[in-house]
SEMIMAR-253411 format. One line per field, with one value per residue: residue in three letters; x, y, z of N, C-alpha, C in turn. Coordinates in Angstrom, 3 decimals, m for minus. Example, Ala and Ser with C-alpha at 12.3 -4.5 7.8 and 13.67 -1.06 7.14 Angstrom:
2
aa [ALA;SER]
n.px [13.190;12.850]
n.py [m5.690;m2.250]
n.pz [7.800;7.080]
ca.px [12.300;13.670]
ca.py [m4.500;m1.060]
ca.pz [7.800;7.140]
c.px [13.200;12.900]
c.py [m3.300;0.030]
c.pz [7.800;7.870]
% end
This chain:
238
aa [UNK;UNK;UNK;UNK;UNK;UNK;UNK;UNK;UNK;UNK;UNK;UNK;UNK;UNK;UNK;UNK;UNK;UNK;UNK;UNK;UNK;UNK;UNK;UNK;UNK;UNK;UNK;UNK;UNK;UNK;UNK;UNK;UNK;UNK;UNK;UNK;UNK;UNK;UNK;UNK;UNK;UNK;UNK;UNK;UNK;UNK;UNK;UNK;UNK;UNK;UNK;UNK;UNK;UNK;UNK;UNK;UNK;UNK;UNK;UNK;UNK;UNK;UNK;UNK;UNK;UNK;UNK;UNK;UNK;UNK;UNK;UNK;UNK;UNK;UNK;UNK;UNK;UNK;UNK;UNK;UNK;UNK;UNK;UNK;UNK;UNK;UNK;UNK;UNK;UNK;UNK;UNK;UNK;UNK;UNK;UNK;UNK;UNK;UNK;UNK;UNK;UNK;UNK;UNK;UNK;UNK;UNK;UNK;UNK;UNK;UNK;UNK;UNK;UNK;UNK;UNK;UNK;UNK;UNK;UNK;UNK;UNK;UNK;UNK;UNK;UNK;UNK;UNK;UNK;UNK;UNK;UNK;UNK;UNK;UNK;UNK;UNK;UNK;UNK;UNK;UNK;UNK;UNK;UNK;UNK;UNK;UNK;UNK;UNK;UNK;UNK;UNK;UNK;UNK;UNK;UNK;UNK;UNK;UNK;UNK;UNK;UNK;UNK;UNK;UNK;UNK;UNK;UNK;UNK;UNK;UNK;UNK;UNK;UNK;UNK;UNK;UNK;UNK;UNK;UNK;UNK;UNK;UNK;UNK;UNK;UNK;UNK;UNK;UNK;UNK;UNK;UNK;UNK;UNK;UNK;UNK;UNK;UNK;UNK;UNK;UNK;UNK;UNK;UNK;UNK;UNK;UNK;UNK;UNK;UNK;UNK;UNK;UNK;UNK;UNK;UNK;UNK;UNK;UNK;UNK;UNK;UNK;UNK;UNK;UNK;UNK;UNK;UNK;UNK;UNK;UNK;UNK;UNK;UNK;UNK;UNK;UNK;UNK]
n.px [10.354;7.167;4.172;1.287;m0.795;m2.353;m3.352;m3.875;m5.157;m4.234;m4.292;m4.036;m3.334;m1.380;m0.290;m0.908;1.333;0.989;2.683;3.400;6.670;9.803;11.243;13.801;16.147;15.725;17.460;17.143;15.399;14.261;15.887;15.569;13.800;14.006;11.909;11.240;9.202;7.310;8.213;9.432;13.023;14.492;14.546;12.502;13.288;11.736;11.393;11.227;8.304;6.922;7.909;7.610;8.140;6.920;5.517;5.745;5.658;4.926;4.645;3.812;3.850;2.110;3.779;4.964;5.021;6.147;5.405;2.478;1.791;2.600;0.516;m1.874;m1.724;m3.200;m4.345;m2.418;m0.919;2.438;5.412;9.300;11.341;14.117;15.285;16.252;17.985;20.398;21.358;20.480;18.705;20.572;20.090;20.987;21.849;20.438;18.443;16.289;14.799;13.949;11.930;11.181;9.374;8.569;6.396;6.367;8.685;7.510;7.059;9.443;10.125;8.486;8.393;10.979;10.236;8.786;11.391;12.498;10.727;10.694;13.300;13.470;13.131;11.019;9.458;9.111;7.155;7.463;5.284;5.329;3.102;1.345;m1.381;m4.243;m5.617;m3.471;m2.025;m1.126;m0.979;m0.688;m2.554;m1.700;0.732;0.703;m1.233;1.135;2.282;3.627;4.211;3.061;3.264;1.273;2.307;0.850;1.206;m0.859;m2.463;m4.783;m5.228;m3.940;m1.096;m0.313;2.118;5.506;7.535;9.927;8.402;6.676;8.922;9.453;10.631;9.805;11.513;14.661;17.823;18.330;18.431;15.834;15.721;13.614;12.820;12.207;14.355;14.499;13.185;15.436;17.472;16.173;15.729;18.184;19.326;18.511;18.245;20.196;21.645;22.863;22.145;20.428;19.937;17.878;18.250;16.926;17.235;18.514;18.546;20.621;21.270;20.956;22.516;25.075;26.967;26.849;27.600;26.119;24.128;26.146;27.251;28.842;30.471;31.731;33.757;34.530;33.231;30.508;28.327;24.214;22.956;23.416;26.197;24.280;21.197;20.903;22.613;24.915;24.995;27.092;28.756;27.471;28.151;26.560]
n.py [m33.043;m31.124;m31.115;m28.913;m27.837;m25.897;m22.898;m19.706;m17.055;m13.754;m11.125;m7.914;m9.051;m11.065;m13.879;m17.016;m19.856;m23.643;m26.720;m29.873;m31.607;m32.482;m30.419;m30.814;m29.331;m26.673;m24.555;m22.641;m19.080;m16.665;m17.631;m18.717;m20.742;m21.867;m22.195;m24.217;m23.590;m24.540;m23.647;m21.491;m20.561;m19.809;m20.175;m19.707;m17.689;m17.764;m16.197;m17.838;m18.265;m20.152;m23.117;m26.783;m29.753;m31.268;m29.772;m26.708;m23.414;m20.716;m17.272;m15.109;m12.643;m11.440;m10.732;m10.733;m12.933;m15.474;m15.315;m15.449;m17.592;m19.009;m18.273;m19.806;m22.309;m25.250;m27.160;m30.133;m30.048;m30.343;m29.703;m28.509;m27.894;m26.002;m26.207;m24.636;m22.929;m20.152;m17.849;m17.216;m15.553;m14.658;m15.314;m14.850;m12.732;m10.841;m8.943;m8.164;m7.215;m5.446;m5.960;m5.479;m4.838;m4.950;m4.959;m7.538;m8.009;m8.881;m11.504;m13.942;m13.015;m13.594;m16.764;m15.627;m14.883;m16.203;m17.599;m16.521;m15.986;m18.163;m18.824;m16.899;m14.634;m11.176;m9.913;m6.760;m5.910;m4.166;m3.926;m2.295;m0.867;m0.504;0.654;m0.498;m2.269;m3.917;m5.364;m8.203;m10.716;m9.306;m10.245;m12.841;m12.428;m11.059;m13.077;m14.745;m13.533;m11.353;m7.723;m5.319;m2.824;m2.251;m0.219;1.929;3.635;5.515;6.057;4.644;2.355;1.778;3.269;6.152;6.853;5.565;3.124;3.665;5.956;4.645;3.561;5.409;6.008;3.221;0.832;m1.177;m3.144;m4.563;m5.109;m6.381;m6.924;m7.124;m6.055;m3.320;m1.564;1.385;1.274;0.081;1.963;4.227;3.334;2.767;5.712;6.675;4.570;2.740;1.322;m2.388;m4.728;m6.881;m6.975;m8.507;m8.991;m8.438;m9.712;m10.183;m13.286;m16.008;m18.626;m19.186;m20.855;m20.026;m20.539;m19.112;m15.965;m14.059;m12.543;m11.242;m8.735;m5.712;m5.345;m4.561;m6.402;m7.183;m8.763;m10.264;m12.989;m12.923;m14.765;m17.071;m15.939;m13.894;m13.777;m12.661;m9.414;m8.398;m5.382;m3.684;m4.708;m3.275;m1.748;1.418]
n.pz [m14.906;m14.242;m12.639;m13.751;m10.690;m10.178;m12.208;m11.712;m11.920;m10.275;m9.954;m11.650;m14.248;m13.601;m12.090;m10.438;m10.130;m8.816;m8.623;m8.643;m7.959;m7.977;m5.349;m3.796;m4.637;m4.000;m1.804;m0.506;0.341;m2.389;m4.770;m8.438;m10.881;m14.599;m16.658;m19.310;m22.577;m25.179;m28.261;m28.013;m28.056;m25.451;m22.305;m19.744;m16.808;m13.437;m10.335;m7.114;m5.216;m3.112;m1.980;m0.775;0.605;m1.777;m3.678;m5.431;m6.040;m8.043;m8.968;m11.423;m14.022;m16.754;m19.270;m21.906;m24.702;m23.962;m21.074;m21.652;m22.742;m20.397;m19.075;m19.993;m20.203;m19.320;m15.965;m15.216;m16.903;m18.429;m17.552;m18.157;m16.265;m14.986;m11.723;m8.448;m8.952;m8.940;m6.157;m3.817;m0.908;2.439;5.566;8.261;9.059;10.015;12.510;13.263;10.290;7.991;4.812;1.512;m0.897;m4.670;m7.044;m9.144;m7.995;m5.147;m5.045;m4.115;m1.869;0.105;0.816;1.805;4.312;5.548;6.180;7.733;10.150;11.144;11.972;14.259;13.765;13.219;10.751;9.309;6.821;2.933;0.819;m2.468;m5.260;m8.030;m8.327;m7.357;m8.311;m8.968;m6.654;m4.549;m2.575;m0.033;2.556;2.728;3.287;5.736;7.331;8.188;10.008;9.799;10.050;7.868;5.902;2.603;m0.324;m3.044;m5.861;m7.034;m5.172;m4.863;m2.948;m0.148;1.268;m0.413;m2.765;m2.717;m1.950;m0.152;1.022;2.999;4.706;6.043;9.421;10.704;12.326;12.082;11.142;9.118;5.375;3.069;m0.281;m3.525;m6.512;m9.018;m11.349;m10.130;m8.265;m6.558;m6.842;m5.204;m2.956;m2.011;m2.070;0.653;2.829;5.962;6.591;6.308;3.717;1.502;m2.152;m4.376;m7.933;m11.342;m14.643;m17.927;m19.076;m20.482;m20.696;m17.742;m15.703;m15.708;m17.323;m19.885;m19.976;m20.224;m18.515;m17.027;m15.026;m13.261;m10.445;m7.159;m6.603;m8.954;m12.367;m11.688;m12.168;m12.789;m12.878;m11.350;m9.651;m8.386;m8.213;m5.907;m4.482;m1.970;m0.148;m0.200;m2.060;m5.011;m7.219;m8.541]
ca.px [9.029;6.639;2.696;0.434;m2.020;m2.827;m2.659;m4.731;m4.838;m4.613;m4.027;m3.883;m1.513;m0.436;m0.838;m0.285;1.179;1.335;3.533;4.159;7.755;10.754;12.140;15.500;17.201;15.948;17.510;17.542;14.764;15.502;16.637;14.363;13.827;14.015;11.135;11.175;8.268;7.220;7.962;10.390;14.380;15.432;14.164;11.454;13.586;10.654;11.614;10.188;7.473;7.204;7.926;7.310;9.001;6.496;5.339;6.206;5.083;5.618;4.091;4.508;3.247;2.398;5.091;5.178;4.515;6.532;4.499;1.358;2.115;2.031;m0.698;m2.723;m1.616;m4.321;m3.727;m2.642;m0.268;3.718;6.528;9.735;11.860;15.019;15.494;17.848;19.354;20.771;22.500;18.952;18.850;21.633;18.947;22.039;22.721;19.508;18.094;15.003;14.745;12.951;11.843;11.070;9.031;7.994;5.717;6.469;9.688;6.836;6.813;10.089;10.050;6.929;9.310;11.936;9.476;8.871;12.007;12.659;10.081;11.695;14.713;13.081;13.140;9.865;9.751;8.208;7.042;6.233;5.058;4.597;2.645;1.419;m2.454;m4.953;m5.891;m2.206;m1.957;m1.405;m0.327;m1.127;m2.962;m0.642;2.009;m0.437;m1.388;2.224;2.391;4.269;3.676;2.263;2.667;1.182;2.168;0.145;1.271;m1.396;m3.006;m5.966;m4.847;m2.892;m0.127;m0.302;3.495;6.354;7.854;10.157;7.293;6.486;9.940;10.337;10.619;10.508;12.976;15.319;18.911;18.716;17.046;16.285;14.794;13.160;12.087;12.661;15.694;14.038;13.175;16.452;17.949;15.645;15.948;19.361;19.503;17.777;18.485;20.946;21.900;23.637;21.191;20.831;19.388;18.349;18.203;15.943;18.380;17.988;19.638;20.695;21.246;20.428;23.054;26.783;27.726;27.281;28.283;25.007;23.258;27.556;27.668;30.013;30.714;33.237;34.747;34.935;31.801;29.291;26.969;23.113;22.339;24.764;26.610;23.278;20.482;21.119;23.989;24.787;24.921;28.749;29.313;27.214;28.113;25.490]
ca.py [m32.612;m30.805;m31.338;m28.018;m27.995;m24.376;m21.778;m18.897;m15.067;m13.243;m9.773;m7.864;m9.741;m11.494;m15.529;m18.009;m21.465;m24.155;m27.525;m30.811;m32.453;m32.267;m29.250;m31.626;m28.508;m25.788;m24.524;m21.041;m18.104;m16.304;m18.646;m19.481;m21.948;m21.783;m22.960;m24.609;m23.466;m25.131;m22.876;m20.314;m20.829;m19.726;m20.719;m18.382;m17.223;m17.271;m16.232;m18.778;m17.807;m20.627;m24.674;m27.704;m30.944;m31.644;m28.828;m25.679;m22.270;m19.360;m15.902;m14.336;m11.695;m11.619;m9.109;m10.728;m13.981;m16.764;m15.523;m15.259;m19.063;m19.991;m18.506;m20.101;m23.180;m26.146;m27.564;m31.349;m29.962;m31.101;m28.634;m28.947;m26.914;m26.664;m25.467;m24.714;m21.668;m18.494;m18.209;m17.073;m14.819;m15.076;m14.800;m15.143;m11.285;m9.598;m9.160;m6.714;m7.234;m5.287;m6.291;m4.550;m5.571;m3.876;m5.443;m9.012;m8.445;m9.532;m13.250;m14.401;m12.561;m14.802;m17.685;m15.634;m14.208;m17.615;m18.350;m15.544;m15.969;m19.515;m18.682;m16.007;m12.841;m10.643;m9.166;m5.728;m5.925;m3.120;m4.338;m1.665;m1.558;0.902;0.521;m1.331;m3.832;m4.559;m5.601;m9.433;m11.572;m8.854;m11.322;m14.320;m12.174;m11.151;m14.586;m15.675;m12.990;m10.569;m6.608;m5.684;m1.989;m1.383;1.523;2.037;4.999;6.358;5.810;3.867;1.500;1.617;4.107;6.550;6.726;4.877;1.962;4.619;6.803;3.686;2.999;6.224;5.353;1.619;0.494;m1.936;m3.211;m5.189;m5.158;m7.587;m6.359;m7.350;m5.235;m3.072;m1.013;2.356;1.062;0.103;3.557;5.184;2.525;2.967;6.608;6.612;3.255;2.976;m0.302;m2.881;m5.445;m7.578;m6.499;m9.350;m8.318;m8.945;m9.507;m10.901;m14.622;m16.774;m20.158;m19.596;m21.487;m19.010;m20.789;m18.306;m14.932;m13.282;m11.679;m10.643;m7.337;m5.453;m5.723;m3.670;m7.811;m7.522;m8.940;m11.293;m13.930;m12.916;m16.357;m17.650;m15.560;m13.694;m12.881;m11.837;m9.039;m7.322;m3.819;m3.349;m4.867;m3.015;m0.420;1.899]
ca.pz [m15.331;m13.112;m13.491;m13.193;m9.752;m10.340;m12.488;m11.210;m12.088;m8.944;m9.725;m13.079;m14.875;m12.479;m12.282;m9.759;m10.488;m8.080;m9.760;m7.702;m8.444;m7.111;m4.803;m3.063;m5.142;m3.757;m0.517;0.145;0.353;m3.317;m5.486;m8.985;m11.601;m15.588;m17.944;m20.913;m23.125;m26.814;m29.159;m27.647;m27.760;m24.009;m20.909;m18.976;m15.519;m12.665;m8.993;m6.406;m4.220;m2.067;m1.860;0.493;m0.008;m2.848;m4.342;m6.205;m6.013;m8.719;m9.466;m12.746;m14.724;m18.296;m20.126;m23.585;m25.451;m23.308;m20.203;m22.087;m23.243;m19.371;m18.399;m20.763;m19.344;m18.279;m14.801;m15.260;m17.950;m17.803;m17.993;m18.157;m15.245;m13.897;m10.104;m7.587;m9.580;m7.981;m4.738;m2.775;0.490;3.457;6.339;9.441;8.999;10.247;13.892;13.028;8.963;6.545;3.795;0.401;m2.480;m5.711;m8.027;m9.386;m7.080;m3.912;m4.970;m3.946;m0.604;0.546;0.996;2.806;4.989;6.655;6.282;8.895;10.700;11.615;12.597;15.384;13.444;13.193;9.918;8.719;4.808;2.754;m0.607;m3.308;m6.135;m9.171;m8.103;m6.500;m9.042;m9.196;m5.079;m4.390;m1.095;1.193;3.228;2.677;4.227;7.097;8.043;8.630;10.979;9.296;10.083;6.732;4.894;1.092;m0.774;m4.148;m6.744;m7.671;m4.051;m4.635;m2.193;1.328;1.623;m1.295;m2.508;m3.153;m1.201;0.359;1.897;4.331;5.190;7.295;11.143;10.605;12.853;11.378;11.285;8.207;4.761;1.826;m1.088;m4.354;m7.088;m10.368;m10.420;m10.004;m6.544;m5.664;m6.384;m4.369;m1.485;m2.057;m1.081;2.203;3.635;6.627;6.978;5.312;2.821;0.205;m3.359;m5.596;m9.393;m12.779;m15.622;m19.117;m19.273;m21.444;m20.120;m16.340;m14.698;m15.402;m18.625;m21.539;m19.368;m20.421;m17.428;m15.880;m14.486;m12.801;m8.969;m6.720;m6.309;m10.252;m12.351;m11.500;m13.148;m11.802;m12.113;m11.098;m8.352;m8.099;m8.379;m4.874;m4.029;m1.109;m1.036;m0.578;m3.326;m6.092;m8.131;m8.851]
c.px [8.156;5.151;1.855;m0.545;m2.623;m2.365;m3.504;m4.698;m5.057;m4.740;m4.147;m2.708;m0.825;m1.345;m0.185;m0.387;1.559;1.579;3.634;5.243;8.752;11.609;13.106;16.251;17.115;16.051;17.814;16.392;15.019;15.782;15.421;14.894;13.906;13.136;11.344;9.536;8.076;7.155;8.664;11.955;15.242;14.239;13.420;11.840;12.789;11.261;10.490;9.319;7.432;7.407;8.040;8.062;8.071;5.741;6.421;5.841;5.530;4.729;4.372;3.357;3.147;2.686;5.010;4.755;4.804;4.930;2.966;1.008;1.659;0.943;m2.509;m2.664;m2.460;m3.561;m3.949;m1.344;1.182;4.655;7.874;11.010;13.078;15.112;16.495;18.304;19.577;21.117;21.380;19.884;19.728;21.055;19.744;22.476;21.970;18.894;16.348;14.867;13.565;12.919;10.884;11.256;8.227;7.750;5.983;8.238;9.148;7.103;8.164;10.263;9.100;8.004;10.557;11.525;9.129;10.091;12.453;11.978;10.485;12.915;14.656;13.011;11.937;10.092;8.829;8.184;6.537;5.911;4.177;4.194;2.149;m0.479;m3.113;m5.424;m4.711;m1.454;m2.176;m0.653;0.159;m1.292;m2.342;0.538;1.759;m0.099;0.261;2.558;2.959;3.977;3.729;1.868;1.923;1.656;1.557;0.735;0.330;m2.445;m4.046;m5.969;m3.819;m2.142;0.111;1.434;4.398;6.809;8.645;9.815;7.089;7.554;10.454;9.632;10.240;12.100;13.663;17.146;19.426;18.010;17.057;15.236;14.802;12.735;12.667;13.983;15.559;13.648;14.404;17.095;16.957;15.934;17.270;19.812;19.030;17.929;19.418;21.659;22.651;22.117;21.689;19.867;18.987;17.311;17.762;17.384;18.039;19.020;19.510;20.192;20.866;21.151;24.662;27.308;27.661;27.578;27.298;24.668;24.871;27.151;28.503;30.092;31.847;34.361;34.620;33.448;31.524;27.862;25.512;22.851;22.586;25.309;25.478;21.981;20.728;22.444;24.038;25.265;26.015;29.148;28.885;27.413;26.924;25.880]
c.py [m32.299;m30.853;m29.708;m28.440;m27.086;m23.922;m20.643;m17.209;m14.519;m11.671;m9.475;m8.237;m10.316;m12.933;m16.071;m19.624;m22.114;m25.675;m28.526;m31.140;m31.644;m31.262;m29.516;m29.967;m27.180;m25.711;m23.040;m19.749;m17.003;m16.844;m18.568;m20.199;m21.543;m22.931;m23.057;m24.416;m23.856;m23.896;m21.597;m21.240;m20.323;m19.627;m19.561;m18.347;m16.885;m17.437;m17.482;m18.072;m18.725;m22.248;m25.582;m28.829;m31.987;m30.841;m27.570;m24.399;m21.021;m18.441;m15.190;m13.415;m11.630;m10.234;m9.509;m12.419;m15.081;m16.740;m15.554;m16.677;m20.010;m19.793;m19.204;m22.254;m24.307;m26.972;m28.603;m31.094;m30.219;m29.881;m29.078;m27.830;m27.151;m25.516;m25.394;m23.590;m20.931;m19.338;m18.024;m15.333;m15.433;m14.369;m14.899;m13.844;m10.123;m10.065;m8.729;m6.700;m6.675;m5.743;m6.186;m4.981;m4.903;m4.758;m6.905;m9.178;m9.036;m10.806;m13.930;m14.194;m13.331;m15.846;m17.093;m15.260;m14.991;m17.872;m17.323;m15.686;m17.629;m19.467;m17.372;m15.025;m12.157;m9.708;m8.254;m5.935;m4.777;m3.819;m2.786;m1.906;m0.264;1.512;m0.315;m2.830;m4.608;m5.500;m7.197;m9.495;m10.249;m9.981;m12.575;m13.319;m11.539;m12.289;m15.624;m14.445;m12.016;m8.993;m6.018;m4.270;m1.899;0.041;1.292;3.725;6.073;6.679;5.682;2.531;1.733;3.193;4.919;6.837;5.341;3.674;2.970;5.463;5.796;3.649;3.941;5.850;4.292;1.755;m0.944;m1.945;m3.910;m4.897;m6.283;m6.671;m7.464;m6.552;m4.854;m2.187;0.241;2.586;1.125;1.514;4.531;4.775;3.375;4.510;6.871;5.690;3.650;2.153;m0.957;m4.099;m6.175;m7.463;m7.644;m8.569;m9.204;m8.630;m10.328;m12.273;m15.055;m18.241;m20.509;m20.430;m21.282;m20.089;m19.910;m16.658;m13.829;m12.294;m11.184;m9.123;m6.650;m4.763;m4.888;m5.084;m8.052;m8.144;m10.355;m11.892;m13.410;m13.685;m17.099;m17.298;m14.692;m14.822;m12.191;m10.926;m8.191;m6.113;m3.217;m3.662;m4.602;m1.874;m0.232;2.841]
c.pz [m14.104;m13.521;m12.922;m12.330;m10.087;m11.442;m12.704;m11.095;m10.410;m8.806;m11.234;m13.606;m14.445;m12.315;m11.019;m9.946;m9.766;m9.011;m8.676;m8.767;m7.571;m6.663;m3.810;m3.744;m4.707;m1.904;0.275;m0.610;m1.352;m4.652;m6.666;m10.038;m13.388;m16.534;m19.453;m21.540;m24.476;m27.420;m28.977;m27.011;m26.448;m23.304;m20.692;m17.428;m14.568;m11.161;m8.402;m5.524;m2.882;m2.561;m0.498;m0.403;m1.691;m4.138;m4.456;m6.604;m6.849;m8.768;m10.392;m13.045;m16.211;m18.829;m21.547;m23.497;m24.652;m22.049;m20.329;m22.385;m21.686;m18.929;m19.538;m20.482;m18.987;m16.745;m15.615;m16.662;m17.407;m18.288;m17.315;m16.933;m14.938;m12.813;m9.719;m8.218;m8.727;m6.485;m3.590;m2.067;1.447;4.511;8.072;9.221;9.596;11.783;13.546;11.300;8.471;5.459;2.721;m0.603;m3.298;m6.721;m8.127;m8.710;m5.479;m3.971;m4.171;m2.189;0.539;1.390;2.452;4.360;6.529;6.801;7.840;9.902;11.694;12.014;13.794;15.068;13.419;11.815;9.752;7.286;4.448;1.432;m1.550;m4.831;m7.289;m8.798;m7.259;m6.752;m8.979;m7.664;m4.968;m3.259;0.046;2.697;3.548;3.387;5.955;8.065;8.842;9.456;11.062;9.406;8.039;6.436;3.466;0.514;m2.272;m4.654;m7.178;m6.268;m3.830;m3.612;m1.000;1.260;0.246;m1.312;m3.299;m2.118;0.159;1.109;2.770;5.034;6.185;8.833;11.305;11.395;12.461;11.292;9.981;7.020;3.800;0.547;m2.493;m5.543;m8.790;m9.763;m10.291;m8.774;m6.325;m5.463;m5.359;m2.748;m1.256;m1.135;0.375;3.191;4.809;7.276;5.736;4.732;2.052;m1.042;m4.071;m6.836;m10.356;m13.629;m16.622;m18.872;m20.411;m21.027;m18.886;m15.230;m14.863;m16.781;m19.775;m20.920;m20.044;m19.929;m16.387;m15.513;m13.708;m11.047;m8.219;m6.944;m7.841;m10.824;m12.146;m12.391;m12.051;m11.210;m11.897;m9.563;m7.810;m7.557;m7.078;m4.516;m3.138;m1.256;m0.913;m1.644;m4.658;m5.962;m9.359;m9.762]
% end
């Protein structure tokens, strides 16, 4: 059980919940957790944003009824979580790392961002977004020292464009990305490097027992949440 500290709109549609209890399970940049909500029969799959040895950091967006359920939320309230899922980010592969986030694919990246940043790397971020109202943890990815594009669609904000339009002459050897999958194909064509993709997928159970969220892999298929959410980019077929 995890107790709500926060739970704080930050953007349109977009919430931030901070949870003390126990993160011993999570150990890798990436990785997220599965809520139990009253009144809905499968779990609510939320990437991590960030954690410390006592807290718990998520970012969601309200899409339909579960997430509409949390953000309604009182702090001091108890939920029921499990952590540790997914395989995360494999942050021993990049010298120079980009890293590429699209919409409620930013939150998880936060986390790896430091985690990079700790192990000597200097990361470039671009974070895109559909608008201006829609623009969160700019600043939080700033402050940790991070060089720090926006791109906005409709270009009321930063870099009019796509995630893609920033990414030319960025120098880089690695990438990580986050996002929908309309980004990745585009990444996809232009990139020049090798990466790692992690992917949104419907689950069931959240931890490779009912073969729900499988898909299909050059190494044959794969559980998201399971042998995912993260895959590198040799090994998807597009």
């Amino acid at each position: 059980m995890y107790k709500i500290l926060e739970n704080k709109k930050i953007a349109a549609d977009v919430y931030r919940m901070v949870l003390a209890g126990d993160t011993a399970r999570l150990t890798r940049p990436g990785q997220f957790v599965n809520i139990r909500l009253d009144g809905f029969f499968l779990r609510r799959p939320i990437s991590v944003c960030d954690y410390d040895e006592k807290t718990l950091t998520l970012i969601y967006k309200v899409v339909g009824e579960g997430t509409a359920k949390m953000a309604a939320l009182p702090t001091g309230a108890e939920l029921d979580i499990l952590t540790g899922l997914g395989n995360g980010y494999d942050i021993s592969k990049s010298r120079k790392p980009l890293v590429i986030g699209g919409g409620v694919g930013v939150p998880p990246l936060y986390h790896l961002a430091k985690a990079l940043l700790a192990a000597g790397q200097q990361p470039t971020v671009i974070l895109g977004f559909n608008s201006a109202d829609d623009v969160f943890y700019e600043q939080e990815f700033k402050a940790l020292g991070c060089t720090v594009y926006v791109t906005t669609a409709d270009g009321s904000y930063g870099i009019k464009g796509f995630v893609t339009d920033a990414m030319q002459g960025i120098d880089y050897d690695y990438f990580y990305t986050c996002g929908p999958m309309p980004m990745f194909r585009a990444i996809e064509k232009i990139v020049k490097t090798s990466g790692q993709y992690s992917f949104e997928e419907r689950m069931g159970c959240g931890f490779g027992a009912c073969m729900g969220c499988s898909c299909k892999t050059k190494e044959g298929y794969k559980r998201i949440c399971k042998d995912g959410p993260v895959l590198e980019r040799e090994e998807i077929v597009w």
